[in-house]
N, C-alpha and C positions, 0 to 999 in steps of 0.2 A: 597543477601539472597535467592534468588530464581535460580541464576544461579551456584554459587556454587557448591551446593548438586546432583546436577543435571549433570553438569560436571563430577563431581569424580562421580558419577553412571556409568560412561560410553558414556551416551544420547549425540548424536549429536545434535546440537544446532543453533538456527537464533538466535541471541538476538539484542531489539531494545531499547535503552535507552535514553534518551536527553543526549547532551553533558553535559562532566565534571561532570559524577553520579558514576566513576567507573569502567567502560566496564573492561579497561584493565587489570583493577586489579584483574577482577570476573574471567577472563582467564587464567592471569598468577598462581595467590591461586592454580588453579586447578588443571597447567600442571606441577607448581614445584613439588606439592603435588605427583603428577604422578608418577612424574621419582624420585621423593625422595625414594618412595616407590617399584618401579621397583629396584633401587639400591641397595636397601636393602635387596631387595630379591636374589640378584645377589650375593651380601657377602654373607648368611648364606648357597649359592652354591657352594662358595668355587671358585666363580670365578671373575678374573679381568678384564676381555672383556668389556669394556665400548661401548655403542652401540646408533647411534643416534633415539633419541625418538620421537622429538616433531621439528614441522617445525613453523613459525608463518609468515606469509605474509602482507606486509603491502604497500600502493602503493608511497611512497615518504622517502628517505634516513633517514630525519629528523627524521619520524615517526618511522624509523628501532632502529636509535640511542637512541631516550625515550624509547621504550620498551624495550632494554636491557639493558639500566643501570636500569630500574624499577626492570627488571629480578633479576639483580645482588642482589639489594638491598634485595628484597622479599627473594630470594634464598642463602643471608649470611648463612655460616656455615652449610648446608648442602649440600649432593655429588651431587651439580649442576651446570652444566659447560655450558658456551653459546658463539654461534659464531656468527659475525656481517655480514652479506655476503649486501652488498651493493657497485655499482657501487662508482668512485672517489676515490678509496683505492685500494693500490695495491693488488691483485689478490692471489700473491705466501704468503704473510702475512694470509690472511685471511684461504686457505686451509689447510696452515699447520698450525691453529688452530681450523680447521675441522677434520684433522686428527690425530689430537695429546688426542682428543676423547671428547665428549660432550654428553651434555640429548639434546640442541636446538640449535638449529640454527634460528635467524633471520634476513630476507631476502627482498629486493624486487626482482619480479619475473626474470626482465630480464637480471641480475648478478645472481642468482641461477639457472639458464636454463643456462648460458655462464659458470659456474662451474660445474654445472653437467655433461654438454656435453665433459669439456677437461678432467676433471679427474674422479677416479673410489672411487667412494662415495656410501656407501652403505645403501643404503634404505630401507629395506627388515626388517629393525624394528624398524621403525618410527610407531608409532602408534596414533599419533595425528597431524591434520592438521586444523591451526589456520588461517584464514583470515579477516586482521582487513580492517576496512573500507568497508567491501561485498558490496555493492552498487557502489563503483566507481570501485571496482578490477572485478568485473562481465559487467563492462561495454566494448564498443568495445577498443581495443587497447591492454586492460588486459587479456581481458576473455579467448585468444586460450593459453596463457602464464601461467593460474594459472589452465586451464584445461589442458595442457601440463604434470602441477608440477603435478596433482591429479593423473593423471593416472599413473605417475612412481612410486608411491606408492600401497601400498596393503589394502585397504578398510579400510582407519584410522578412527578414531572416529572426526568429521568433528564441528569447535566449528567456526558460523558466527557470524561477529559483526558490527553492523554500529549505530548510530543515525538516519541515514532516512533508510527505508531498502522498496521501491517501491512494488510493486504486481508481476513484472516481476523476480525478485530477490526470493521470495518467491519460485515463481515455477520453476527458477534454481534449488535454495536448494536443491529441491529433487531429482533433479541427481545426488547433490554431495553425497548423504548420505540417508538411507532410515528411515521413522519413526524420521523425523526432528522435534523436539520440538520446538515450538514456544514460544519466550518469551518478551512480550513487558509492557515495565515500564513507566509508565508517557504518556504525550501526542505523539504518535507516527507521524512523522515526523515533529514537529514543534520545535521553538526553547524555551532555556531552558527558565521555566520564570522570571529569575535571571537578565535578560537582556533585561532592560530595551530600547527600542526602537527607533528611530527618524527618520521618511523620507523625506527627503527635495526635493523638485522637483526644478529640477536645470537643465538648457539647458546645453546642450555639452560646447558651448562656451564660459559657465560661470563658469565651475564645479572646475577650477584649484584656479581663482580666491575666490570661494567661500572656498572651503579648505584652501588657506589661511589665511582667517577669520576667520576658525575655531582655526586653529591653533595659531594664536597671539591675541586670546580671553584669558582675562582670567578668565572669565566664563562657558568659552564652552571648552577648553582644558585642559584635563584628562590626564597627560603623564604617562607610557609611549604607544603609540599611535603605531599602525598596521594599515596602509592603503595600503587598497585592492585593486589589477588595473588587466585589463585583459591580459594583456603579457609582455615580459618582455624587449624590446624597452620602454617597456610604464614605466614601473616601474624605470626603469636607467635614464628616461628623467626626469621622475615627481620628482625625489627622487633629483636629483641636482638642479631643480626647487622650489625645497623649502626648501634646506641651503642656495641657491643664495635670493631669496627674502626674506624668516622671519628669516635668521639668524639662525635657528634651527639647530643643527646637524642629518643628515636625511644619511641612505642608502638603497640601491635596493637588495632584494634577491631573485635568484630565478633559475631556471633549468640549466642554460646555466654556471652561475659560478662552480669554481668549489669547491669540498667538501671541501679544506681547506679554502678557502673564504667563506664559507657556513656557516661552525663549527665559523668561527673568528666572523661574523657579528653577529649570535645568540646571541652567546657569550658577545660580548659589550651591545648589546640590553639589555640582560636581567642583566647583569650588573649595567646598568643606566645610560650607558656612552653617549649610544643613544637615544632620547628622541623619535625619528619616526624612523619609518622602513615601507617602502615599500615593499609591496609581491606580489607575481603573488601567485596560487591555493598552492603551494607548503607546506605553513602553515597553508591553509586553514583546514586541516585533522588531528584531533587528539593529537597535538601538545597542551601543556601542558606548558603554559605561564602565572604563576602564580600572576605575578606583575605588568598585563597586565588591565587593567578596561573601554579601551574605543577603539573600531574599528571603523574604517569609510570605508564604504565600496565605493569606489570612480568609481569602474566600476561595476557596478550590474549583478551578475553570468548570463548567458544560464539558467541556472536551480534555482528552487529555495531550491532544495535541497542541491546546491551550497550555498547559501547564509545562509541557516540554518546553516550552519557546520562552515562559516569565522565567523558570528556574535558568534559563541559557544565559543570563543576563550578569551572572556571576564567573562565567566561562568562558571570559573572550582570550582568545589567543592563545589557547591551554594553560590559561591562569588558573590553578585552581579555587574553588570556592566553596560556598554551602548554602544549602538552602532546607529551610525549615517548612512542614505545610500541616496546616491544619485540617483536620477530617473530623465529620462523625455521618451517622445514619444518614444523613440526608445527603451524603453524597455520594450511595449507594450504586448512582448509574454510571460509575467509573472503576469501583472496586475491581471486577475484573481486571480490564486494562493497568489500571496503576498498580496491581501485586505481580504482573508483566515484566512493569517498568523497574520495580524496586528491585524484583528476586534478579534482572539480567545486569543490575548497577552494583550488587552485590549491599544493600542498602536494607534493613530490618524493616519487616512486614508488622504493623500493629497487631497481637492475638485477634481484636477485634473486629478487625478487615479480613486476619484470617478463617477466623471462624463463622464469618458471616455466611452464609445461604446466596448470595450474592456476587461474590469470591471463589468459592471454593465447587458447586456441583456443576456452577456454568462452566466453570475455568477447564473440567475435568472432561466436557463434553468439548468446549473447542480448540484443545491441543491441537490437534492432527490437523484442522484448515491456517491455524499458526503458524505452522512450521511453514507447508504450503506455501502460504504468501513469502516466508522471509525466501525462498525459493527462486521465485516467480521470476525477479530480474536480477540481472551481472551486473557489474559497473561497467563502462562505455570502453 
């Protein structure tokens, strides 16, 4: 409702929403809407030139492929064509369905910089540039890659989108685009409250054991089941680690596979064929796994804005869900932050996270710049 109107205005846009309220949807309404209407105006010109319009960037393959078939879907029956530009697919396929003429293209960054650089693709009437997830695509690794994409463009009208969107991200923004409207819905960065909570404090060399207890409960297990690990050795060990002990059918996805192994294991998963699937970050983003009700997050993110975004993953559409996360000492450099997240979800604090030294003198010293920031911005 808010971002919509505001998009077809033209307005360059931050927007901050909890997972599974929408984002994608407020974007794409916008940008079919866009070129529906460019199109239209091209026929009564009396011309056929079909011209690329809209770019949208996203930082993992998975995320490229929901959003275009969302595209498709939103965009039945009118003059709107879209291309998939993501690494793991052959190259010569994908341009000459860039070339054969479209409203969008979407992409991750560093297969559309390896496309734009071999072949002559014409940008010069692109008029909207989309970046979903802004908080991790602005981060280091991405950020020389989608300011790379920005600058080959001509001053497009700039539409950000994340669930956590930081303070440094904000004052990005306004390089990308001047007179950035701000728009934030719900509680900003925290997670959705649909999702329902659990943190079990668990030592390292209990945490395998202890999953699977969860998982041969049947109490406590919710299939089908997303568990979270921090790389992807870790994800290929743990994932045969628990068809070899509970008998479950379990698989590992993640960066190093490749796109056809990638599409196939989804695939089963949401299927039902697979009752667990292990991930590295790769589904942590925006991925739209409707039959999904329980995550357990078995390595706890760097960031907790990482962990906002894996537990969202049981929240789509205000479905509710639950999610389980293991902690102990060694994930000391979030305890703050995450007795934030739990006490504002209404979700029980470990004694152990509370009492830590870590938690509690820090926590007591930066109340006051907390409040602060929730302060700082309106919604649009």
């Amino acid at each position: 409702m808010q971002a919509i109107p505001a998009a077809l205005n033209g307005q360059s846009l931050l927007v901050s929403a909890e997972t599974g309220s929408g984002k994608t949807a407020s974007y794409l309404i916008s940008v079919i809407s866009h070129c529906a209407n460019i199109r239209k105006q091209a026929v009564t010109q009396v011309t056929n030139e079909k011209k690329l319009l809209v770019m949208v960037l996203t930082p993992t393959r998975e995320l490229c492929i929901q959003v275009e078939e969302q595209a498709k879907v939103l965009g039945k029956g009118l003059p709107f064509k879209t291309a998939l530009v993501v690494g793991g697919d052959a190259m010569p396929k994908q341009v000459h369905r860039v070339q054969a003429g479209i409203e969008m293209i979407v992409a991750t960054p560093g297969r559309l910089i390896d496309l734009l650089t071999k072949y002559d693709i014409e940008l010069d009437s692109v008029s909207v540039l989309v970046i979903d997830e802004v908080d991790c695509m602005l981060q280091k690794g991405f950020r020389e890659q989608v300011m790379q994409i920005y600058r080959a463009l001509s001053q497009p009208q700039v539409l950000l989108y994340s669930a956590t969107v930081p303070v440094e991200v904000e004052k990005m923004a306004s390089l990308l685009a001047q007179d950035v409207s701000i728009i934030n819905v719900g509680k900003i960065n925290e997670p959705n409250q649909a999702v329902k909570q659990v943190v079990i404090w668990v030592e390292s060399n209990r945490k395998k054991q202890k999953l699977f207890d969860i998982l041969t409960s049947k109490q406590h297990f919710k299939p089908p089941v997303i568990v979270f690990v921090g790389s992807r050795l870790g994800a290929d060990l743990l994932s045969e680690a628990i068809t070899v002990t509970t008998g479950l059918k379990s698989l590992a996805i993640h960066g190093e596979k490749s796109m056809k192994e990638r599409r196939e294991i989804l695939s089963l998963f949401l299927l039902g064929e697979i009752p667990v699937i292990v991930a590295t970050g790769i589904l942590g983003r925006g991925i739209d796994l409707l039959l999904v009700r329980q995550v357990i997050v078995f390595d706890m993110p760097n960031s907790i804005k990482e962990y906002v975004h894996q537990i969202g993953r049981v929240s789509r559409m205000g479905v509710e869900g639950s999610s389980i996360l293991f902690v102990n000492e060694e994930n000391r450099n979030v305890f703050l932050e995450l007795v934030g997240i739990l006490k504002s979800s209404g979700a029980a604090v470990p004694l152990e996270i509370m009492n830590s030294r870590y938690s509690t003198a820090a926590a007591d010293a930066s109340l006051p710049s907390n409040r602060g920031n929730r302060k700082r911005k309106v919604g649009y």
